[in-house]
N, C-alpha and C positions, 0 to 999 in steps of 0.2 A: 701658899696655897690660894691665897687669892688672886694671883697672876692665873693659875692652871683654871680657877674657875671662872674667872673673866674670858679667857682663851676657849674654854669649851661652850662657854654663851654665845661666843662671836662664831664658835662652828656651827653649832646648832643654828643660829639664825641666818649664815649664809648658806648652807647646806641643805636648808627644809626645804627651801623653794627650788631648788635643782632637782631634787627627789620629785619633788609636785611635778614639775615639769617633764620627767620620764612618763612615756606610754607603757600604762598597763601591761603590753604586749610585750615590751621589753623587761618590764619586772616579772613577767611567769615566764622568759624562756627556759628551759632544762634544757644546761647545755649538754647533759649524757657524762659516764664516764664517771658519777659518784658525783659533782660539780654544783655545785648548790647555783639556784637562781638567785638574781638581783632582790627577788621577794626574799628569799632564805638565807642569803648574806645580810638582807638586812636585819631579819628576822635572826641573825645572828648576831647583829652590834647590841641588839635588846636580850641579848643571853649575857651576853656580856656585863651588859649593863646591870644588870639585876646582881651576875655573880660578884661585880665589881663595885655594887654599890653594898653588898652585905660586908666587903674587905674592910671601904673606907668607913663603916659604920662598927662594924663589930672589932676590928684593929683597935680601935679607941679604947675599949674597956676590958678585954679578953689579951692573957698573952699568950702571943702569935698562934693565933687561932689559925687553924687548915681550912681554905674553902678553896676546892677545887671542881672542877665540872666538865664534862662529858658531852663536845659541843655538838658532834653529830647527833647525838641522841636526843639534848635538847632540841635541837633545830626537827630532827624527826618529830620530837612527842609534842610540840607546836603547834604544828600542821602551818607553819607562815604561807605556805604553797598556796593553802585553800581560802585565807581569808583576801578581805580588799588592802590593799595595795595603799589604799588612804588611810584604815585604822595601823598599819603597820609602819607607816610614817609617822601617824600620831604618836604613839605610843613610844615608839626612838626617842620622839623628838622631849616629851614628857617626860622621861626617862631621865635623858641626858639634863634636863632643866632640873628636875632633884638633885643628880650628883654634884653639879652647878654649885647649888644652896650649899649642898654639907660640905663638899672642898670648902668655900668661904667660912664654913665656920667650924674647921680643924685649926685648933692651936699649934706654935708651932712646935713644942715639945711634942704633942700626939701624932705630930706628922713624918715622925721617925718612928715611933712605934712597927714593929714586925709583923708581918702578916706571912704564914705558909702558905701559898702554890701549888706546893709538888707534889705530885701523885706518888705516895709510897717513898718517897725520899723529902727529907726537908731542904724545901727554895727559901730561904727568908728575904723580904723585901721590906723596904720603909713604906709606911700607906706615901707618901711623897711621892716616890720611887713609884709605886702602882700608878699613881693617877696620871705623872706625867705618861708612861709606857699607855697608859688608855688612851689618850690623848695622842697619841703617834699611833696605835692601832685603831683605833677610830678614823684618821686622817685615810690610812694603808686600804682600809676597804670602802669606803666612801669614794676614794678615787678607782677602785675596781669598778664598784657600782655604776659609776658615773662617764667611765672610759677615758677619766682627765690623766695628768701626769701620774706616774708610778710613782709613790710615798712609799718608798721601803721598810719594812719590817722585820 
């Protein structure tokens, strides 16, 4: 776990200043079509974040605990559209600098531990297992965001 969260510090720190460096103009376009903007994709990696940081937290002590969530509606009940473009970087980038901390200090017996997923069916995953797949979905829209190479997902 402490490789995954060495790995997501080196994202975070090369990734903030690419983000800073986008026009405003380009973080609020609404491309139409249901299509979230570059605000509200990112304004999605911090839903994530949050849901995935109660996985890598509450995994440890609960068994396989369900936490699953509702990405449109959070990204809706947000509003990332309406705020600045700077607190929504912050707050990613904050975010991700927590889950950071707790990966490095997941034992490794707890980093097998099970965590639910699934909506109405059970997904079981290892918290391991969760944080690398964040760590490749974090990569997957960061480069959306950014217009760099496609990072498949």
């Amino acid at each position: 776990m402490k490789q995954l969260a060495d790995e997501l510090h080196a994202i975070v720190g090369s990734y903030a200043d690419k983000l800073r460096s986008t026009s405003n103009e380009a973080f609020s376009v609404l491309p139409g079509n249901g299509k979230w903007s570059k605000k509200q994709e990112l304004g999605h990696l911090i839903d994530s974040a949050h849901t995935n940081l109660r996985r890598f937290v509450t995994g440890q002590y609960e068994d396989q605990p369900g936490i699953v969530y509702n990405q449109d509606f959070w990204v809706s009940c947000l509003h990332y559209q309406e705020q600045p473009v700077e607190d929504i970087i912050e707050l990613w980038k904050l975010m991700n600098k927590q889950i950071a901390v707790v990966f490095a200090s997941i034992s490794k017996s707890d980093s097998q531990r099970l965590v639910n997923t699934g909506k109405g069916k059970a997904e079981l995953h290892t918290i391991e297992w969760l944080a690398a797949d964040y760590l490749v979905h974090l990569r997957h829209h960061l480069h959306h965001i950014l217009e760099l190479e496609v990072v498949s997902y």
